[in-house]
N, C-alpha and C positions, 0 to 999 in steps of 0.2 A: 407411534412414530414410524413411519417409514423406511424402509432400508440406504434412501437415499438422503432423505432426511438425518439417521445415521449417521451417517459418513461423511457430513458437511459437521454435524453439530461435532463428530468424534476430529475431524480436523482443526475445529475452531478451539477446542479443547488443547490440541497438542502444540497451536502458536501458540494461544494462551503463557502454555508451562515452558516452552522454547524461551520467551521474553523475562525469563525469571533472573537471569545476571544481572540483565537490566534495572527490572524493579526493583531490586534487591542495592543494587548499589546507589538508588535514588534514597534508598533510605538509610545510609550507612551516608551518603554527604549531609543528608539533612542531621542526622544525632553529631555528625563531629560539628555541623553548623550550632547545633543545640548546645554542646560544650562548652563552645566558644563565647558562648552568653548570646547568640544570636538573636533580637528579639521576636522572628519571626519566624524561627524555627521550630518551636511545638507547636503552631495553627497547620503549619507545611506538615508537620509527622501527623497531625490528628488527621489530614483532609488524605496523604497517603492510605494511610489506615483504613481507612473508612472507603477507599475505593475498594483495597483489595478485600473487605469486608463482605460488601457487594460485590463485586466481580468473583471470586472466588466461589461465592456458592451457585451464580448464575449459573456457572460452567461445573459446576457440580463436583468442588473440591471443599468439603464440607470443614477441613483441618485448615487451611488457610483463612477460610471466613472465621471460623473461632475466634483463634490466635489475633487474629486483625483488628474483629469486635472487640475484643477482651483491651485490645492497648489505646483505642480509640474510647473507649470507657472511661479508662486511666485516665487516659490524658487529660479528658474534658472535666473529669472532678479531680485534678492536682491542682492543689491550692498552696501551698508551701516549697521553699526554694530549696532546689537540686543540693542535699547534705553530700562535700566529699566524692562529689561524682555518681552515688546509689543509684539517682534516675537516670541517667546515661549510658550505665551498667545494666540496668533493666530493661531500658531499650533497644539493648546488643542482644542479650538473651535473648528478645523477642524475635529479633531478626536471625538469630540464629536457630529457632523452631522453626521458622518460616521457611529456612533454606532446609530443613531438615523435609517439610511437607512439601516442597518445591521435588524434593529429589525424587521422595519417594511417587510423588504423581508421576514423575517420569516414567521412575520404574514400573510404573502401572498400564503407561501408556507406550512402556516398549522405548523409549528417546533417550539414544545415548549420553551417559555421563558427561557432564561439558567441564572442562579445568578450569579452578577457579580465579575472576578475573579482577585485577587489583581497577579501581575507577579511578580516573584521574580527576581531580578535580577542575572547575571552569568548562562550560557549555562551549562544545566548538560549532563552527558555520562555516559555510562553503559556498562563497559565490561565484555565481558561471553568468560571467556579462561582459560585453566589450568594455573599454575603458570612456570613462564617460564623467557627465556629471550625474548620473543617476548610478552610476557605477560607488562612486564618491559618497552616492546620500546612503546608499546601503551599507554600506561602512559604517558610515558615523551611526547611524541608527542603531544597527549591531553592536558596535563599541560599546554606545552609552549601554548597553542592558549586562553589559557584563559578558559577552561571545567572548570567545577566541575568534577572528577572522581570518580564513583562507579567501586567497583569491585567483580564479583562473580567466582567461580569456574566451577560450573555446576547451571542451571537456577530452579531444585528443584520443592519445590511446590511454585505455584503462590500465589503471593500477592497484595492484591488489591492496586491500586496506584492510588493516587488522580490526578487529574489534573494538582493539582499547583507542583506536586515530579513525575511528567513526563520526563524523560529522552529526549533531545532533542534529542540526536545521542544515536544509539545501534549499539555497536561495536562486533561481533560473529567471535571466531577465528572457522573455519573450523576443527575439531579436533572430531572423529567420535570417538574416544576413550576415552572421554568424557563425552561428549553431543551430539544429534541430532544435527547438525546445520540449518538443514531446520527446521525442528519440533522448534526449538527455536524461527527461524525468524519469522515463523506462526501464534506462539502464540502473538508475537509481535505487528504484520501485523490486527492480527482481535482483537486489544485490545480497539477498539473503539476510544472516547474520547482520550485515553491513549496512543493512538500510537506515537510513537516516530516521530520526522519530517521525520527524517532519520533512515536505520538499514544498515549496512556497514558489508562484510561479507571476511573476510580475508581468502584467499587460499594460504595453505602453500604450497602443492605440485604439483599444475595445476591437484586438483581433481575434482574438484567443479562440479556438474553438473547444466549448468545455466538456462536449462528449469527449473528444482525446484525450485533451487533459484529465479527465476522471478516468480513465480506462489505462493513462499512462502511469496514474496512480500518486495524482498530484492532492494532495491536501486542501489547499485554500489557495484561489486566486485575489493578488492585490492589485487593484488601482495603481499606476505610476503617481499620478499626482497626490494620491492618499500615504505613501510608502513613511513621510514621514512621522505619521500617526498609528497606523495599524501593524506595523511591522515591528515595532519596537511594544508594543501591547501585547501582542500574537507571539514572541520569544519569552516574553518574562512569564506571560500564563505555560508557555512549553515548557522553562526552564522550574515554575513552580509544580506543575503538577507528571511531567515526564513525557504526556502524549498531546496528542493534536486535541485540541479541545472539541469536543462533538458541537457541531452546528445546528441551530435550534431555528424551526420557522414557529414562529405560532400566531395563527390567527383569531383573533378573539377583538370581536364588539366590544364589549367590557371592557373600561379601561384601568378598575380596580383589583378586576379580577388580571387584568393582564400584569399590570405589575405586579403583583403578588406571586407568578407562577414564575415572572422573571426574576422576581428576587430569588427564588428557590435552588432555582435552576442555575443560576451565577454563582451561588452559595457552592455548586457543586462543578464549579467552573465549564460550565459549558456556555455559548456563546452562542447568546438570543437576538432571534431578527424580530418584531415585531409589526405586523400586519392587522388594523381593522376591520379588513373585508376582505372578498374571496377574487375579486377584480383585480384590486392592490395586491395582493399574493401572487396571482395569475401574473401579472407584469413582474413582479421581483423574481420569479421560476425560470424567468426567461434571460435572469443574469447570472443568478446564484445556484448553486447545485445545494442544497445540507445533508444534512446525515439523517434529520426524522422532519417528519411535517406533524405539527399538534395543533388542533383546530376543533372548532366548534361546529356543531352540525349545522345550528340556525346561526349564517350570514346575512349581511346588506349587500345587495345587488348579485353576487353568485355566489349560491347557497354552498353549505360543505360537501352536500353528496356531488354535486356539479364539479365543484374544485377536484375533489378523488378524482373525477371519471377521467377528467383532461390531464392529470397530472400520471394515471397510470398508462394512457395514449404514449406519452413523450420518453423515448426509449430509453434516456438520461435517469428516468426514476421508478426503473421498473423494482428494485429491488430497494428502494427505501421506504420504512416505517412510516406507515399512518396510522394514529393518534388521534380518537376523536373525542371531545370532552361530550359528555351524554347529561341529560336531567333526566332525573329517576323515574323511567316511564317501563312502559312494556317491549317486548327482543323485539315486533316488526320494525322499527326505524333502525333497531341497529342490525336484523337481519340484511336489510334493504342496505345497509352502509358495509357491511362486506361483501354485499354483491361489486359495490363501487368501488371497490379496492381497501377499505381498511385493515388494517392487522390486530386491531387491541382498543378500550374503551377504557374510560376513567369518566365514572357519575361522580357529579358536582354536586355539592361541595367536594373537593378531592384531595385527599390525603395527603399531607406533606412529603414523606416520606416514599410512600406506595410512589406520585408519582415520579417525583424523582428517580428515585431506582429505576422504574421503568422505562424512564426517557433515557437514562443515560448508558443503560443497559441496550437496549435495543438499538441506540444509533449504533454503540460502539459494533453489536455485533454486525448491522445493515454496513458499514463499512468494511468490514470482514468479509461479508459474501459478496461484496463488487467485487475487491480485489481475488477472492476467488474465482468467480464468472471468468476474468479477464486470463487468467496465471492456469499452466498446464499442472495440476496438484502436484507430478510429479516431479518433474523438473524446473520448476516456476519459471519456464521462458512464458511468450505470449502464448495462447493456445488456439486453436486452428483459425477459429472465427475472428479474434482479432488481429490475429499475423494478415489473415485476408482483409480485414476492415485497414491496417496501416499499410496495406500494400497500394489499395483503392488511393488515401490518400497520399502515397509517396506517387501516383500516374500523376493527380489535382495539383500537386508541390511542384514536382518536374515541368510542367504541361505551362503553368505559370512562370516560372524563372528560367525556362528554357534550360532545363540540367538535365544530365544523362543519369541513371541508376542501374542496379545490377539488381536481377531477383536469382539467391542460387535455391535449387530443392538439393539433399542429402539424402542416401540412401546408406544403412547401416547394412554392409554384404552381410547375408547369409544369415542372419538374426535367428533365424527359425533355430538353426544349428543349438548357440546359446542359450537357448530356452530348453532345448529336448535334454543339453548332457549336464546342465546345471543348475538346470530350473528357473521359472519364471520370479524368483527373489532375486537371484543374481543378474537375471535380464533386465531387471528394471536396477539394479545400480551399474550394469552395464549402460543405459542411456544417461542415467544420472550424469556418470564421469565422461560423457561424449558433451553432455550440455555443457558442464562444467569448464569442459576445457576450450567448447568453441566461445563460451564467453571470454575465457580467459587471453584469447588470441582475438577477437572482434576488434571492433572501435566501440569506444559510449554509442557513437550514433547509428549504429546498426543495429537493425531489427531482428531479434534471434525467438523463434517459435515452433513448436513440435507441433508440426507438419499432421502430423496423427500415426500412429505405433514405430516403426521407428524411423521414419522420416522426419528430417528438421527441414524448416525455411529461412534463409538470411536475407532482407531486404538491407544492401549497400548503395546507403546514398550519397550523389558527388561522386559519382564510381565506374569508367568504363570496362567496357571486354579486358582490356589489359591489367586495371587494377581488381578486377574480381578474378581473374586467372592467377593472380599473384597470392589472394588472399585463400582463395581455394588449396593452393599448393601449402600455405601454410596450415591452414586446417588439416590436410593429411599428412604431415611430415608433424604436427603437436601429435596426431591419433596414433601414429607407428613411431614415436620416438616414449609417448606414455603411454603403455599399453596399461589394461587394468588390470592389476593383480585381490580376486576378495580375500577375506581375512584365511590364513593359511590356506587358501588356496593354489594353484597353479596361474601362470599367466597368463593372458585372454588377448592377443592380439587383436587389434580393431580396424578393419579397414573401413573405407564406405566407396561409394560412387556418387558423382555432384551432374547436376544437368543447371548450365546457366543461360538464364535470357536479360536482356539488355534492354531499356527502353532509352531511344522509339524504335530504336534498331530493329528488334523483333517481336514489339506489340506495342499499340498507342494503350491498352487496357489492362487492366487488373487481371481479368479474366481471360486474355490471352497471352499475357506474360506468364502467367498459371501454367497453362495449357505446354506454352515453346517449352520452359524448366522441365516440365513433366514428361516430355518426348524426349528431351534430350537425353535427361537420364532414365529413360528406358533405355535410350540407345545407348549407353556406358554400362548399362547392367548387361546390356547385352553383349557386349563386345569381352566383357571381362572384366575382374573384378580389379577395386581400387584407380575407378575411371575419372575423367571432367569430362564434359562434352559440351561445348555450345551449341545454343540453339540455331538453326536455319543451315549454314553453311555444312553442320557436320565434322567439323574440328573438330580434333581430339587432344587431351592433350594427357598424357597418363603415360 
């Protein structure tokens, strides 16, 4: 494995063990649901079970798969009724090894202690829509499945949200007249700790654009006029099994074979699209994003290695799993099929089990390295190339609705300083607590992105010269009113310098709103530190 290879698989590892309050209190609702006589409570702990079963050794926590197999065993040969509480009791112990292997991978992987977090019961939700009658259906939808419902108009200025008043599901009606709907999903997407399981992003009029939307780290887009079917489907499979259910294409002729692989795969709650040919596929690619593509090599009308070739062209699926079902021949055609983009083979007849694990394992992680692609590792704002890619489409937004925006660049003074007298450990939770705190001072709908080392970029929309001079002022009055202090450390004051450009003011383009930012605050770095300076005229205001 590669060294950079590494270091994505050694990341995906430590979300992995980060989401462990979580999992952990999925299955502490389901045993007191079990208590309570609930009759659908041991299929709920068996199908738990049995993920972290699988998942747990994918990621190479070999004590967690044990412990998981071993209750998942249990479960599926208990034939006689819970004496006095015994099996109840037994599934707390279990859950308490679990938390016991949870901690110690931590400690293995260096991730601080986190205090233990009491779960509330009942799934909450959070909708971000104007008031409406689709505003209405989302409700009732929700209601019936057992949410909590929140309900906002427009997403405002952010507020800090604890763990335990975590929104499971975020519901975003597509509504540009509004709110941003990506800008919302975003803020969402890089809320850390806080992020919702799911963020669900309603298209009322087939506008949606779903490269954004998948980069702003949206889950599943729904149909308006479908909301009453699929939304209320798509929370009770969340609310049964905890995550976003992985999205299955598969394409297969066969149409015994195909239900067969769909019963399997549903068995393990993932959510299958089914496709008889490579044409039909081809036309559904161009509405649905999924998590893996599983297909057969021999298609009608466009064959499978044809489908890879076009599907690894389209920049939306460069990083998702393909899955080619093979008949027991020799490596050239499957040679020739990783040329065309595949990742992995399953010969037919195929394993129940084998491929399950493998499909459900590999979406989940191909969901993991988008949102990595898209997230700065360190500070999980946008990271450079996407901050530029929503910058491009905040010119397209603007350019059409006739709005004005603010693009600021940040320049953290004298960085180099921080690195030489405290080391580059402390310089990176010196950016950390600068991200941290410009989220905490943003709007939802601004766009916050590491720039690259220690430059940030805020893309403020709906925003002129005057409200981005305002917001700049508060950004450095949060950084010298919080300075960062590390663990017995001494305290680290923080300054920076801002250089802001304004569209159309002073650039119709992405790449020269870039450019004014860039100048300007050279010209603040230059004049002296803890500057603003606007682009063109030379303003200063510091």
């Amino acid at each position: 494995m590669t060294e950079s290879l590494e270091d994505a698989f050694t990341a995906l590892r430590r979300e992995y063990i980060a989401e462990a309050s979580g999992r952990l209190a999925e299955l502490r609702k389901d045993i007191a649901a079990f208590r309570a006589g609930e009759s659908d409570a041991a299929q709920s702990l068996t199908t738990r079970f049995h993920r972290l079963s699988g998942s747990g050794g994918s990621y190479g926590f070999q004590e967690i798969s044990d412990i998981s197999r071993e209750m998942e065993r249990w479960l599926k040969q208990r034939t006689s009724p819970d004496i006095a509480g015994v099996d109840a009791e037994r599934l707390e112990h279990a859950v308490g090894k679990l938390a016991e292997a949870f901690d110690s991978a931590a400690d293995e992987l260096g991730l601080p202690a986190e205090p233990p977090v009491t779960a509330e019961f009942g799934w909450r939700s959070l909708i971000i829509a104007p008031p409406g009658p689709l505003r209405n259906q989302l409700e009732d939808a929700l209601n019936s499945t057992g949410f909590l419902v929140n309900v906002e108009t427009d997403q405002g200025e952010p507020k800090p949200v604890p763990v335990s008043d975590r929104p499971d599901l975020v519901v975003i009606v597509a509504d540009q007249a509004h709110t941003d709907p990506y800008a919302v999903a975003g803020a969402w997407s890089g809320a850390g700790a806080t992020r919702p399981r799911a963020i669900v992003l309603v298209d009322q009029a087939d506008s949606v654009d779903r490269i954004r939307a998948l980069a702003a780290g949206v889950d599943i887009i729904l149909p308006a006029e479908r909301i009453h079917l699929e939304l209320p489907k798509y929370a009770k499979t969340l609310a049964r099994i905890g995550t976003p259910p992985p999205r299955v294409l598969l394409v297969e002729e066969d149409l015994l074979q195909a239900a067969t692989i769909t019963g399997w795969l549903e068995q393990a709650n993932a959510r299958v699209t089914h496709c008889t040919d490579g044409i039909s596929a081809r036309d559904l690619l161009a509405k649905e994003t999924p998590d893996l593509l599983l297909m057969d090599l021999h298609l009608p009308g466009l064959d499978g290695l044809s489908l890879a070739r076009l599907v690894r062209q389209d920049p939306r699926f460069a990083l998702i799993p393909i899955v080619f079902l093979t008949p027991q021949q020799g490596v050239a055609e499957q040679i020739e099929a990783l040329r065309a983009g595949a990742d992995h083979f399953l010969v037919e007849p195929a394993d129940q089990q084998l491929l399950t694990q493998l499909v459900i394992n590999r979406a989940e992680r191909g969901r993991r390295l988008r949102e990595m692609v898209h997230r700065d590792g360190l500070t999980g704002l946008l990271n450079h190339a996407t901050l530029m890619a929503e910058l491009e489409h905040a010119v397209e937004y603007a350019r059409r609705h006739g709005e004005t925006f603010a693009f600021i660049m940040i320049d953290v003074d004298h960085f180099k300083r921080v690195n030489d007298k405290y080391g580059h450990l402390v310089g990176d939770q010196v950016l950390l607590h600068v991200a941290k705190e410009f989220q905490s001072i943003a709007r939802a709908s601004d766009l916050l992105g590491r720039y690259g080392g220690e430059e940030f970029g805020i893309i403020l929309r709906r925003t002129d010269r005057n409200g981005a001079g305002v917001l700049a002022g508060k950004l450095r009055h949060g950084l010298a009113t919080n300075a960062f202090v590390p663990a017995g450390g001494e305290r680290i004051p923080i300054r920076v310098c801002m250089g802001i450009a304004c569209y159309p003011r002073d650039g119709m383009t992405a790449a020269a709103l870039a450019l004014q930012a860039d100048q300007a605050l050279y010209r603040a770095k230059a004049r002296g530190r803890d500057r603003v300076e606007f682009a063109e005229d030379g303003t200063i205001q510091g």
